[in-house]
N, C-alpha and C positions, 0 to 999 in steps of 0.2 A: 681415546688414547690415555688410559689410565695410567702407564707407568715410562713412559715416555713423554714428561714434565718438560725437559730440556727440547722438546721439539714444538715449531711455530707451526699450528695447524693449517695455514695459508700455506707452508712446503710442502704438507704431508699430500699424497697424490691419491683423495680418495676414490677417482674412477679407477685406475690401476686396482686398487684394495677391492675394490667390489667386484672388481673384473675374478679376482683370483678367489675371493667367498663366495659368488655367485656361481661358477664353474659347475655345470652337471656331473664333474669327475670329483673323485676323492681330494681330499687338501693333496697339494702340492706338497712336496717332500725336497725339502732344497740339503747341502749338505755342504758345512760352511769349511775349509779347510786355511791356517794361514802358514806363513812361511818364516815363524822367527819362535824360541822357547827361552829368549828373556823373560825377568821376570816382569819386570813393564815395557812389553813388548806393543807398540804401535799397532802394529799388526792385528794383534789378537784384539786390542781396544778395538777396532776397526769393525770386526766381525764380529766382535758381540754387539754392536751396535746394530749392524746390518742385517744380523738375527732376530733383533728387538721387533726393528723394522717390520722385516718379513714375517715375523711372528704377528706385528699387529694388524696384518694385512690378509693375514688369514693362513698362513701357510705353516707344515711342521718343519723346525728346524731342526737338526742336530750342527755342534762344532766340535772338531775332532782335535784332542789334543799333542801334537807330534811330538812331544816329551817319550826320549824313550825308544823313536823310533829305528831302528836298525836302518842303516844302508844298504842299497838294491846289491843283489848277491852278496851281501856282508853276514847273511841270515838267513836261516831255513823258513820258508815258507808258512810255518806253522808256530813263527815267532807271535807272543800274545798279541801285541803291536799290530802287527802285518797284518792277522787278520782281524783285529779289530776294525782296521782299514776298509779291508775287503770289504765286512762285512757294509758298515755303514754306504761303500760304493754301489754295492748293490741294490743297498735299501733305498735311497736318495734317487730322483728324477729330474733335477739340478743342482749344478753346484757354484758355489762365490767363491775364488779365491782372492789373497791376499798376501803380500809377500814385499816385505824389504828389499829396497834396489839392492844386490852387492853386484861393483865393478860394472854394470850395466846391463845387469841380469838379475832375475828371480834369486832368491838365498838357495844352499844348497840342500835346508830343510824344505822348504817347498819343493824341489827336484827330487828327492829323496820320496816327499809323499805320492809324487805323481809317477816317479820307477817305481813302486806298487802297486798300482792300480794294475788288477787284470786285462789286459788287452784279449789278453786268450780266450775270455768269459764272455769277449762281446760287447764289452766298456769302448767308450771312443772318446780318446781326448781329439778336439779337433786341433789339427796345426796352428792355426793362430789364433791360438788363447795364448800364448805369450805376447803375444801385439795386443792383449786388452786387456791391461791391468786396471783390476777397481781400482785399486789407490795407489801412488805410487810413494815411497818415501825415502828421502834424502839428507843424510845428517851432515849440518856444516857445523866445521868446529874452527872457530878464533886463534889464534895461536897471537897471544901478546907475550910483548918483549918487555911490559912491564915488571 
């Protein structure tokens, strides 16, 4: 674990790791999406972490940046965006997502990347991947009467 310093090698789960470099098939192709385009977005900290990971595990990653991306029907099809999407859903054989609680739900950038995704192509998001959030996050704020 050359550049992953910050991790205690007693966590890191090297049967997992060796299960996914050993594999008679091609690397794994995971394909990291998150759901917030702050500029220090938890979110995106989250998944590039989770890329690291999965990178040192042996697998390719890509993380797709949703800056930019148009709303579902707000946009033709052949917006740069959209199909930069596409393309990466296609190319990927799993995916992590990632996504700030809002109101007690996924952000509406995360909704937004997943109204994209092809259905018609034969992509299958299953129904509850909303009931399995990697991570979930919650911001409390103080209100003093100081």
């Amino acid at each position: 674990m050359t550049y992953l310093s910050a991790i205690e090698q007693e966590f890191f789960n090297d049967e997992i790791a060796n299960k996914i470099q050993t594999s008679p098939q091609a690397t794994v192709r995971i394909l990291i999406l998150y759901g917030s385009v702050r500029q220090r977005s938890y979110s995106r900290f989250t998944v590039e972490e989770a890329g690291r990971l999965l990178a040192e595990m042996g697998a390719e990653v890509k993380i797709f940046n949703p800056s930019c991306l148009p709303l579902p029907d707000g946009a033709p099809e052949t917006d740069p965006k959209v199909l930069e999407l596409r393309k990466l859903v296609r190319w990927c054989e799993g995916m992590v997502w990632s996504s700030p609680e809002r109101h007690g739900a996924m952000s509406s950038v995360m909704k937004a990347q997943i109204g994209w995704i092809p259905l018609s192509e034969g992509t299958v998001v299953h129904p509850k991947v909303k009931h399995c959030p990697l991570c979930r996050f919650a911001a409390v704020r103080s209100h003093s009467t100081r």
